[in-house]
C-alpha positions in Angstrom: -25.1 8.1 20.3 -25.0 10.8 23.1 -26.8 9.9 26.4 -27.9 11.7 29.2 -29.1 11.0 32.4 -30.6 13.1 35.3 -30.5 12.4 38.5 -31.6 14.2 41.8 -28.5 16.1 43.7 -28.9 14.1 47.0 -27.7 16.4 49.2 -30.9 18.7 51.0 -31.4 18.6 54.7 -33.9 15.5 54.5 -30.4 13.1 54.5 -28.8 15.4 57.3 -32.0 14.8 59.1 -31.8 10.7 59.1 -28.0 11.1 59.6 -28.9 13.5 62.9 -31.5 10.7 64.3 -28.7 7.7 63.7 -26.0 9.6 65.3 -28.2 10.5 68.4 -29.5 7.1 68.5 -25.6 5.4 68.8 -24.8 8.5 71.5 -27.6 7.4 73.3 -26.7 4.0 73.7 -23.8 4.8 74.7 -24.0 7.6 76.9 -26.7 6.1 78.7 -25.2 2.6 79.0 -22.3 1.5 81.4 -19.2 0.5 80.4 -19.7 -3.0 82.8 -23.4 -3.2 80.6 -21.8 -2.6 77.0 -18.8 -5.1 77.3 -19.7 -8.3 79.5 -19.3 -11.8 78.9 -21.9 -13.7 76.7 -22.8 -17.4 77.8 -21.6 -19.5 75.0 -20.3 -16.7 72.7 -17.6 -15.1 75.0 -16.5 -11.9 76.4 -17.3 -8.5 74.9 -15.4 -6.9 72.6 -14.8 -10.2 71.0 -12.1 -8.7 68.3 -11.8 -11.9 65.8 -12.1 -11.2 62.4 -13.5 -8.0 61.0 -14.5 -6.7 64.4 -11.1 -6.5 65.6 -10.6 -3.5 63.7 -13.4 -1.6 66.3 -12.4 1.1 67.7 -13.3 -0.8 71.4 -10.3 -3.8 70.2 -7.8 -1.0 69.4 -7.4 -0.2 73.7 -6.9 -1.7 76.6 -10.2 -2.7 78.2 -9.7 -0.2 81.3 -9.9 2.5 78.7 -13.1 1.5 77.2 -14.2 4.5 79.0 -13.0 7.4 77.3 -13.1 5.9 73.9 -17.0 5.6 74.9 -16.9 9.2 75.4 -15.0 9.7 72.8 -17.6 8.3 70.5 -19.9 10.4 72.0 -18.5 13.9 71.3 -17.5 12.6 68.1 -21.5 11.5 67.4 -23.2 14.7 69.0 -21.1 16.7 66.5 -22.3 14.7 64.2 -25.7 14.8 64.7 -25.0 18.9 64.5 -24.6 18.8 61.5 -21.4 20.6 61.0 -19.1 19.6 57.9 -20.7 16.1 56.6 -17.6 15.7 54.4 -15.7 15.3 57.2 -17.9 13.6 59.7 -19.1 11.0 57.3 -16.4 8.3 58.0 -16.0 8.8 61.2 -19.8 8.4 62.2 -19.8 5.2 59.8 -16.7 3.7 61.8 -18.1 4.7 65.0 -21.5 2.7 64.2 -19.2 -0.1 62.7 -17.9 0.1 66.2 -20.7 0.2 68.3 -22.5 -3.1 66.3 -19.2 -5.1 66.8 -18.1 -4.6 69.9 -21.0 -4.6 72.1 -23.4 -7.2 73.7 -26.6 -5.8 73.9 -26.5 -5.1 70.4 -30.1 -5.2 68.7 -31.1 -4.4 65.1 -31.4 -1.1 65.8 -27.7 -1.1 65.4 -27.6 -3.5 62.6 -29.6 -1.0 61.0 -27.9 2.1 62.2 -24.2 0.5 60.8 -25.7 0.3 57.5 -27.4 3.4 56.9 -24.3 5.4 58.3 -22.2 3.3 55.6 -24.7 4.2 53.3 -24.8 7.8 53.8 -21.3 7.9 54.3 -21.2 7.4 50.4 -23.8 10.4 50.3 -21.9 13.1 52.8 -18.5 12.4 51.2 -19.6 14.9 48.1 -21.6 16.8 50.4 -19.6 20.6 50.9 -21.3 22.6 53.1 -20.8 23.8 56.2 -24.5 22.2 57.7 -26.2 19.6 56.5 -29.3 21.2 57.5 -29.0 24.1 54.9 -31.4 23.7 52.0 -30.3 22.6 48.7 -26.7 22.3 48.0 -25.1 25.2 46.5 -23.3 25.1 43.0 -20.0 26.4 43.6 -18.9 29.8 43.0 -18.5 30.7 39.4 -21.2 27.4 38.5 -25.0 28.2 38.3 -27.7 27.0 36.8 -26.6 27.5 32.7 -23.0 26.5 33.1 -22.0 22.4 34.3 -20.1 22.0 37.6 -17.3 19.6 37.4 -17.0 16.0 36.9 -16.6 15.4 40.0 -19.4 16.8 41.5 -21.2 15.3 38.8 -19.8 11.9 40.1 -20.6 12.5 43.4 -24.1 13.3 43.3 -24.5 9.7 40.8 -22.8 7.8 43.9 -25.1 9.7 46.2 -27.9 8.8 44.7 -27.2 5.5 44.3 -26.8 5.0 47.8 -29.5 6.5 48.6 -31.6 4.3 46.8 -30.1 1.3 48.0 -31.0 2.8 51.3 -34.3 2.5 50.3 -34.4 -0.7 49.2 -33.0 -2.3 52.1 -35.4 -0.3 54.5 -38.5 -1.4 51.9 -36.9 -5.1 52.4 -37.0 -4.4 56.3 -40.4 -3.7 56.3 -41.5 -6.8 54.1 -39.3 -8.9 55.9 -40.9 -7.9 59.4 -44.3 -8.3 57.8 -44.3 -11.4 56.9 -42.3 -13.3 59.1 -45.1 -12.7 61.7 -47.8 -14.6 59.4 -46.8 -17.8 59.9 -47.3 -18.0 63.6 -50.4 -18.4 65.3 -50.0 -15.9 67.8 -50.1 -13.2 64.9 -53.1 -14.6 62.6 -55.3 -15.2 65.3 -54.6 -11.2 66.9 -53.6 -12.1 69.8 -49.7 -11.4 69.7 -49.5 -8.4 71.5 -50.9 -9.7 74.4 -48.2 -11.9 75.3 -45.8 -9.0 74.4 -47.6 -6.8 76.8 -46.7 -8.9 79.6 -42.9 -10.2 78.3 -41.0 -10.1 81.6 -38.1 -8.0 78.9 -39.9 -5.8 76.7 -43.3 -5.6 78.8 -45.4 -2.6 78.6 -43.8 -0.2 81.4 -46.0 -0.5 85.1 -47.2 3.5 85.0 -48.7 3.1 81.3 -50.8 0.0 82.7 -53.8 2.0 83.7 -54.0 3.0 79.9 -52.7 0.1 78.1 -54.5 -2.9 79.8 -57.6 -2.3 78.8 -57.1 -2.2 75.5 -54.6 -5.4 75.6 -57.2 -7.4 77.8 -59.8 -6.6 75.2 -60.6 -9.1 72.6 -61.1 -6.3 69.8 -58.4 -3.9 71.4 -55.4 -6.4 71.1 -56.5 -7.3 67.6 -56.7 -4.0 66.3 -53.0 -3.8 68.5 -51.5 -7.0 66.6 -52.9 -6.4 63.0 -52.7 -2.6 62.3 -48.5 -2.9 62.7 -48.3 -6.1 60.1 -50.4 -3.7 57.6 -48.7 -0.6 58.7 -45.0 -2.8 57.8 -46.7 -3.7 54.5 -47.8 -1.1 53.3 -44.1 0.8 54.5 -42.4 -2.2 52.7 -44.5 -1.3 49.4 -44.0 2.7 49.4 -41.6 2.5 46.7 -44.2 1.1 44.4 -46.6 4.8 45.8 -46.5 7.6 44.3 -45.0 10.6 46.8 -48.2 11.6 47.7 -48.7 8.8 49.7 -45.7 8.4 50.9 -45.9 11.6 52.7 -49.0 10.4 54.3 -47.4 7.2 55.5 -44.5 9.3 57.4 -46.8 10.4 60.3 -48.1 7.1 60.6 -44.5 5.3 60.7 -43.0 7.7 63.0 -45.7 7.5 65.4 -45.1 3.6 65.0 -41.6 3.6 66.7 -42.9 5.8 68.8 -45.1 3.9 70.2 -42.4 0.9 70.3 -39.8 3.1 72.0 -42.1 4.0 74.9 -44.2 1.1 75.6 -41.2 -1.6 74.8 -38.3 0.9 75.7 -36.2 0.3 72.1 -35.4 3.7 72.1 -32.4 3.2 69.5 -34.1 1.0 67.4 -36.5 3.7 66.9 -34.2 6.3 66.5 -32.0 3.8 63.4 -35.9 3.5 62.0 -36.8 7.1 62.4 -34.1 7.7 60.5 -34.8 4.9 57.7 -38.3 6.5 57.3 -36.9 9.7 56.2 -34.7 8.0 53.3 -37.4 5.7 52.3 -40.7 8.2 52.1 -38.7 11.5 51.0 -38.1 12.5 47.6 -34.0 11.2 47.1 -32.4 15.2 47.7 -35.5 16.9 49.7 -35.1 19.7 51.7 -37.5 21.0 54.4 -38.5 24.6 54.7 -37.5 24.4 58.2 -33.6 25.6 57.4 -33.7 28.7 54.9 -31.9 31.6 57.2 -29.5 28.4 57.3 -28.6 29.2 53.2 -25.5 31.0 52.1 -25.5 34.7 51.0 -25.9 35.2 47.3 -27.1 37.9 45.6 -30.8 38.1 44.9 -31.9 38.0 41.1 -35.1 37.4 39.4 -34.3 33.8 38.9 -33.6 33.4 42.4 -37.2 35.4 43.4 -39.1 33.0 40.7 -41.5 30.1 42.7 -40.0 26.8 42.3 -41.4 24.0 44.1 -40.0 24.1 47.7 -38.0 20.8 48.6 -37.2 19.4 45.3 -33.8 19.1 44.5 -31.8 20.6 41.4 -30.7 18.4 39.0 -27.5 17.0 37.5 -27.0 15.7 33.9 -24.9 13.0 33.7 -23.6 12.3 30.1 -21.7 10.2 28.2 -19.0 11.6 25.5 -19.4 15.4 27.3 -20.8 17.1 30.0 -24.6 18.7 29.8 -26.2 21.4 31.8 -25.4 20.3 35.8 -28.2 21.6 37.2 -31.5 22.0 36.3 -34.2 24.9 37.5 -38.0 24.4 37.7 -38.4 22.6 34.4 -36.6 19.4 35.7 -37.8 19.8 39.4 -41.3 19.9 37.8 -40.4 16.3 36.3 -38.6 14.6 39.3 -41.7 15.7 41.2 -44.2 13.4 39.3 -45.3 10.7 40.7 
């Protein structure tokens, strides 16, 4: 019996937006970081690059150590284009090896990198089928000579099922990062009782910053104020880690409130990677898998205008691709199947 299956073409400018923020986030580090910082001995681990195993293959173990240097800005150039968006296809393994890199071979490593390896791996699998020239155009184009009643090829059909699929597991992993960071606070005392943040506050490391004091301290040194500070983020990361389980609705209103989130982490704890690798893990988790923002239409190629192309269609859903088994179906879909994927 004939199946068919439709999934979302992942490839709008929502993706190129998270891969933008986890490019910039890398460059950062590294631009930003010296050399002497990035690769310095570790008591009781060693000295950084370490190069055994699977991080020998780093792009910091492939050089001597005095040219650390221009492979850092190397990466750089490499990760600001990038984060430009130009040609995904071809940047998309070279920004995965890069943040491969970068986790590896470095000593300050946090989870922001952690994260930012995986993601980049992840949408790797995504950017490989992507073909256009930006990822921040709007919905991918069928090629020329494919539209809307005839199928594009296998291939593309195959692409935008392993794009999809990695998307999602994108999405699982960030909804696991949230539950994970949720409830591994409960158990300690410090957390139930609200008074976490205080001690944070003043953590000689990751301390609020001396010229946000006047603002910050009396709301840390108030019994209802570092409460409200210590609580709101574990129900904030639980209600994150269950947006999968939301319809869209309320996942778009839960985007404000996470990116303000890691903002607020970046400036008052100075994890300004981490919160660029969870910036970016927001957008894949709380947009629709293939969205595109209105932001980027002069950024569409040329066609000529037709009344299909004037009719509404709701703006950032994706088009559609049928995957069948025994023959190809229809490859894209027009308002009739972005109608559907739009549910919640």
């Amino acid at each position: 019996m004939l199946t068919t299956r439709t999934v979302p073409l992942p490839w709008g400018n929502a993706y190129g937006l998270a891969r933008t923020l986890l490019a910039l986030g890398t460059a950062g580090t590294l631009a930003f970081s010296s050399t002497a910082t990035l690769f310095r001995p570790v008591v009781t681990i060693g000295t950084y690059p370490l190069c055994h195993g699977m991080a020998s293959s780093g792009a910091f173990c492939l050089v001597p150590r005095g040219q650390f240097d221009l492979v850092r800005w190397l990466c750089v150039a490499v990760l600001l284009v990038v984060a430009s968006g130009w040609r995904p296809r071809l940047t998309a393994l070279p920004h995965a090896y890069i943040s491969f890199s970068v986790f590896s071979g470095i000593a300050i490593g946090d989870g922001g990198d952690q994260i930012t390896w995986i993601l980049s791996l992840l949408l790797a699998l995504v950017a490989l089928g992507d073909g256009r020239r930006w990822h921040w155009q709007g919905h991918w184009q069928a090629p020329e000579g494919h539209t809307a009643e005839k199928p594009t090829t296998r291939a593309t059909r195959g692409w935008a099922l392993l794009g999809t699929s990695a998307w999602t597991v994108a999405r699982l992993q960030m909804a696991f990062l949230y539950f994970q960071a949720s409830v591994a606070k409960l158990p300690h005392a410090e957390w139930a009782d609200g008074s976490a943040m205080y001690y944070w506050a003043n953590n000689s490391s990751f301390g609020f910053p001396e010229w946000l004091r006047p603002l910050t301290d009396p709301v840390v040194y108030s019994p209802v104020g570092v409460a409200a500070l210590t609580w709101l983020p574990v129900a904030l990361e639980l209600a994150l880690a269950a947006a999968l389980l939301m319809p869209q609705r309320r996942r778009w209103v839960l985007l404000p409130f996470g990116i303000a989130f890691h903002l607020g982490i970046a400036v008052l704890m100075g994890l300004w990677s981490f919160a660029f690798a969870m910036w970016a893990g927001l957008f894949l988790l709380l947009t629709p898998i293939g969205h595109s923002f209105p932001f980027t239409t002069s950024c569409r190629p040329r066609k000529k205008t037709t009344a299909s192309d004037s009719a509404p269609v709701n703006a950032g859903a994706p088009p559609l691709a049928t995957v069948s088994t025994g023959a190809p179906g229809r490859a894209l879909r027009g308002a009739e199947g972005t109608d559907a994927l739009r549910q919640p």
